[in-house]
C-alpha positions as CSV (number, residue, x, y, z in Angstrom):
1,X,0.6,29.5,31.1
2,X,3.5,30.1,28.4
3,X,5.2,26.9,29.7
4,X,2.1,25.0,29.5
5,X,1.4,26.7,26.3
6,X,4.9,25.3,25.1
7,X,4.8,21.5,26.3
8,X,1.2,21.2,24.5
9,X,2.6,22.4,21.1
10,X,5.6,20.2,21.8
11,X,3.3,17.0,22.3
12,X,1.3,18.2,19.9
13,X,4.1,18.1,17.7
14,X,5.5,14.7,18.7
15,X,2.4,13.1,18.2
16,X,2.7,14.6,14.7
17,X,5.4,13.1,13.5
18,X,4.8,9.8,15.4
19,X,1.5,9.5,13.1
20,X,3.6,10.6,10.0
21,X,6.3,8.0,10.7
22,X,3.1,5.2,10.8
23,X,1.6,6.6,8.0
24,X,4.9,7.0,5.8
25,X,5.2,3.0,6.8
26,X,1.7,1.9,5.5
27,X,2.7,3.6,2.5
28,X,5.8,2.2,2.2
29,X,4.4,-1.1,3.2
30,X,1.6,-0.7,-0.2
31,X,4.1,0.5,-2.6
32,X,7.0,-1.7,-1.7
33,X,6.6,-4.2,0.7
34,X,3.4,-5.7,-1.8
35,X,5.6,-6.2,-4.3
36,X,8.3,-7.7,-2.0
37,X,5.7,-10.1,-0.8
38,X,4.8,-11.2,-4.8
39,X,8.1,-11.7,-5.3
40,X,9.1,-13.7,-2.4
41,X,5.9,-15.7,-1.8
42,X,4.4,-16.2,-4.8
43,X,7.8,-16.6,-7.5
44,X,6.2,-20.1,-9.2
45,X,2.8,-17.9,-9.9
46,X,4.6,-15.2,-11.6
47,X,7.2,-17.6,-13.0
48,X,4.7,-19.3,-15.7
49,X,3.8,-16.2,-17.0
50,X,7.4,-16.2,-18.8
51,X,5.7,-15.8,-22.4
52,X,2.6,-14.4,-23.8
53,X,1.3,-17.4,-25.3
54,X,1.3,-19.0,-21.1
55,X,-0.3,-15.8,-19.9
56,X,-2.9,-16.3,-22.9
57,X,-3.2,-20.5,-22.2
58,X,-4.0,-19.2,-18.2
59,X,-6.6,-16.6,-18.6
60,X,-8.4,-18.8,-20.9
61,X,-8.0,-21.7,-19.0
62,X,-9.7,-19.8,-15.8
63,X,-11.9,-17.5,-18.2
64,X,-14.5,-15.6,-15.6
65,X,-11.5,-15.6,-12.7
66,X,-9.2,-14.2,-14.8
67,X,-11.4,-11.6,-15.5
68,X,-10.9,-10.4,-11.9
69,X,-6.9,-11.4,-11.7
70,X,-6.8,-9.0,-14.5
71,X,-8.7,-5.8,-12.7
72,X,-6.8,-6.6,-9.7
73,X,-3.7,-6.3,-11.2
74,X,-4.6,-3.1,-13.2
75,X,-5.8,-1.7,-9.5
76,X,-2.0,-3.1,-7.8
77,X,-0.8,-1.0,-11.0
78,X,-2.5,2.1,-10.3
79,X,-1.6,2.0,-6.2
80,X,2.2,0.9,-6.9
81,X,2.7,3.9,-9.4
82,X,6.1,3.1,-9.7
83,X,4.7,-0.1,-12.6
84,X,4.5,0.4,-16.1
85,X,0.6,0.3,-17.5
86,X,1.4,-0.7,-21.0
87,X,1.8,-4.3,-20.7
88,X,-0.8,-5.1,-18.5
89,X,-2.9,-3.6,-21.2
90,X,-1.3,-5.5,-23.9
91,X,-2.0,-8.4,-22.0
92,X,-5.4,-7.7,-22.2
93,X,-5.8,-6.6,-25.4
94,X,-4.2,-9.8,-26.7
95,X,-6.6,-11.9,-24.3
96,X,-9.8,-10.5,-24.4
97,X,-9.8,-8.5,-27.7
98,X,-10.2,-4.6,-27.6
99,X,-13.7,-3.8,-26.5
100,X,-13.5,-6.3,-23.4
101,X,-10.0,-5.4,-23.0
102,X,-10.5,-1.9,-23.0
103,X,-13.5,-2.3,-20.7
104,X,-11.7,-3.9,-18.2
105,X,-8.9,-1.8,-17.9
106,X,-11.2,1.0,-17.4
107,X,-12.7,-0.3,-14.4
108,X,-9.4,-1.3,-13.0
109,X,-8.1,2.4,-13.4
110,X,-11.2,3.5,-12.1
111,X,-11.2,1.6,-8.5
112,X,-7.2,1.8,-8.5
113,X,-8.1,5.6,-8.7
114,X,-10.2,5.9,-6.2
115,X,-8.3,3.9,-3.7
116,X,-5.1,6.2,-4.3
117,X,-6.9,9.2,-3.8
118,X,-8.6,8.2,-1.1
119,X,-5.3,6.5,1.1
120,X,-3.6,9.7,-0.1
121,X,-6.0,11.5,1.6
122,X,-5.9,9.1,4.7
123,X,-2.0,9.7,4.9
124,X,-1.5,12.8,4.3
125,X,0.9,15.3,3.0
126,X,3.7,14.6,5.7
127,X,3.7,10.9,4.6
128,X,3.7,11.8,1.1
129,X,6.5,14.1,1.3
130,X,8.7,11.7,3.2
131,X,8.3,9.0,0.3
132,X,7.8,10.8,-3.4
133,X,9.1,14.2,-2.0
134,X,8.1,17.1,-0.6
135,X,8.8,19.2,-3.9
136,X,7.5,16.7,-5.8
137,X,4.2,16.8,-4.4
138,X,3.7,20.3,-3.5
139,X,4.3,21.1,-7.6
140,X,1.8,19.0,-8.1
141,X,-0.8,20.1,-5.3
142,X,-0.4,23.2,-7.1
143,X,-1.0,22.5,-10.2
144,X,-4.1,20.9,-9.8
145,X,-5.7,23.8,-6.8
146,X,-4.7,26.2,-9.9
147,X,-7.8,28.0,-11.9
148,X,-5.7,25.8,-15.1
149,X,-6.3,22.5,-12.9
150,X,-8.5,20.8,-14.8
151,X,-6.5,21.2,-17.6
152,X,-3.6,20.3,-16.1
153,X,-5.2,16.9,-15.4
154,X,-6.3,16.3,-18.5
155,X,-2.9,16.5,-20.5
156,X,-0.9,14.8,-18.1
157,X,-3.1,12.1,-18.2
158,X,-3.7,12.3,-22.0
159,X,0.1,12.2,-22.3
160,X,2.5,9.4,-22.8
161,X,5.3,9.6,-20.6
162,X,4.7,12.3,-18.0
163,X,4.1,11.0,-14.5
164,X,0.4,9.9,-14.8
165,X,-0.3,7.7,-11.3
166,X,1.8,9.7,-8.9
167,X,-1.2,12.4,-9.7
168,X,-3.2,10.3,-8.0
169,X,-2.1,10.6,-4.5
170,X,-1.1,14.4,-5.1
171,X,-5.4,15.0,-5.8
172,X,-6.0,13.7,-3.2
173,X,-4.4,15.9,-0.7
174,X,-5.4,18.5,-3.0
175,X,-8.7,21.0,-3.6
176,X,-10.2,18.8,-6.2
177,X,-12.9,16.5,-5.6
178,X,-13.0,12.8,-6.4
179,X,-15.7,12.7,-9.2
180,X,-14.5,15.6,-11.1
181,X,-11.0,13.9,-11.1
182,X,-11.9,10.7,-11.7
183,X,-13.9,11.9,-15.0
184,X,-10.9,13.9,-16.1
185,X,-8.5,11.3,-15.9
186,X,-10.0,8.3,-17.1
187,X,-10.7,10.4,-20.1
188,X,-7.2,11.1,-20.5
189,X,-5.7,7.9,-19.8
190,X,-8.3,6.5,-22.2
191,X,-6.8,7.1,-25.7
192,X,-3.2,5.3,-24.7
193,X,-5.1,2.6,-22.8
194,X,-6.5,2.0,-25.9
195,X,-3.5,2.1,-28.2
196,X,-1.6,-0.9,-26.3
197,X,-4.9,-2.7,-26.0
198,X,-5.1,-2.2,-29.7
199,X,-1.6,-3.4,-30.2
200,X,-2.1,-6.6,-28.4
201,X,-5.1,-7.5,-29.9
202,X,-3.5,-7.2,-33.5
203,X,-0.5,-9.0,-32.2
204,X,-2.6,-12.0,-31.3
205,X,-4.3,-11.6,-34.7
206,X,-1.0,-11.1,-36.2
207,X,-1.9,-8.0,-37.8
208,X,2.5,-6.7,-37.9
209,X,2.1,-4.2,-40.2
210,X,-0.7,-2.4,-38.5
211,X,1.2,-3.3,-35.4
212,X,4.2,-1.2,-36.8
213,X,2.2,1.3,-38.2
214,X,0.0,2.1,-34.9
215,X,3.4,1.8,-33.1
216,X,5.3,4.2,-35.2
217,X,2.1,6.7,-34.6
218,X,2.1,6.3,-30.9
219,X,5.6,6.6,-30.7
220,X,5.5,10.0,-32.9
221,X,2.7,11.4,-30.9
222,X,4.5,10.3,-27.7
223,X,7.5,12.3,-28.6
224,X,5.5,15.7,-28.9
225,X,3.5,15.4,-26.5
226,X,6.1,15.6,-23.8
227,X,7.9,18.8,-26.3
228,X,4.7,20.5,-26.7
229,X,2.6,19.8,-23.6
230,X,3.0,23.0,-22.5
231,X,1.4,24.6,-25.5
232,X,-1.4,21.6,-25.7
233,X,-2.5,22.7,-21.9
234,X,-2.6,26.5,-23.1
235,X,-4.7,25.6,-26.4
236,X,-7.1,23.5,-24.5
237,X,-7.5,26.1,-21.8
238,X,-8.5,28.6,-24.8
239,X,-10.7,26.3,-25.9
240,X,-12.2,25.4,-22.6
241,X,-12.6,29.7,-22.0
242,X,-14.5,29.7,-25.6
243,X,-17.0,26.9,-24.4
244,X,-17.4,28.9,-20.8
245,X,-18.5,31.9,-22.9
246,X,-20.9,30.6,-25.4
């Protein structure tokens, strides 16, 4: 029985890392071989997109399809975590004007959120581990399963700088549900989304000195965040405890 015992735990096992291995592929196949792809198959697309003014003259030329080139890509951003936000945002802001662009964004983050989480959840921790790390990941797992979770969430995604979309695939191979995370971080995202969206739609207005000005801010704000984020996730977990006890 012992012996029998042993080979089932042992194919058991293999079959373990066999799905890993397919799953760490599809998930190197999203994050890296998409790119790839765009690169290699589609250069002349993303070769007239060489100045603003030609990203402007093609979204208004296509007007309602661009509308959904632009969500796509804002989704593409959100799965491939390892993409800067910020200038798809711009780009938005500059083309559609703040409200829209700002709208649109939103939903983009929203379905590029729910994807993540959801092919995190599909993979797994193993493939996760393999590809962002397996102390990466189980920090953030952590994190977000602690009673200061919610928190947690909230300033890293409120936060310039600190690691916003890897967060994405660590909730969902964590405790937290979908909705609750979803609300949370497109809450935080929101006020940066809206300070490049901002920024591109004064650039297309030519609005420089507010430009510099809201720039300057950001950058300021950028700067302690990341020095003080520590003590802004303890002050809003006191405040959070004062709103529990009213």
């Amino acid at each position: 029985m012992k012996q029998v015992n042993k080979k089932r735990k042992k194919a058991k096992g293999r079959i373990r890392v066999l799905l890993t291995i397919v799953k760490f592929a599809l998930l190197l196949l999203v994050i890296v071989g998409i790119p790839i792809y765009i690169v290699l198959f589609h250069a002349d697309f993303i070769s007239q997109f060489k100045t603003l003014d030609s990203v402007n003259a093609y979204l208004e030329q296509y007007k309602t399809a661009s509308i959904f080139v632009y969500i796509a890509l804002q989704i593409v951003q959100i799965i491939i975590c390892i993409i800067p936000g910020q200038g798809l945002q711009f780009t938005a802001g500059y083309a559609y004007g703040f409200w829209l662009g700002f709208l649109f964004s939103l939903i983009g983050a929203a379905v590029g959120a729910i994807i993540t989480f959801y092919l995190a959840r599909f993979l797994g921790r193993d493939a996760l581990h393999l590809i962002f790390g397996e102390e990466r990941i189980n920090k953030f797992v952590k994190r977000i399963n602690s009673k200061r979770g919610f928190t947690i969430v909230f300033v890293i995604f409120l936060v310039p700088g600190l690691p916003k979309d890897l967060l994405n695939y660590a909730a969902g191979v964590s405790n937290m549900r979908l909705k609750a995370f979803l609300l949370i971080s497109l809450i935080g995202r929101s006020p940066a989304m809206m300070c490049s969206i901002m920024i591109g739609s004064m650039f297309n207005k030519g609005s420089y000195v507010g430009i510099g000005i809201l720039a300057f801010i950001a950058a300021v704000l950028c700067v302690l965040g990341i020095k003080f984020h520590e003590n802004l996730t303890k002050y809003i977990d006191q405040c959070y405890n004062k709103l529990i006890r009213m």
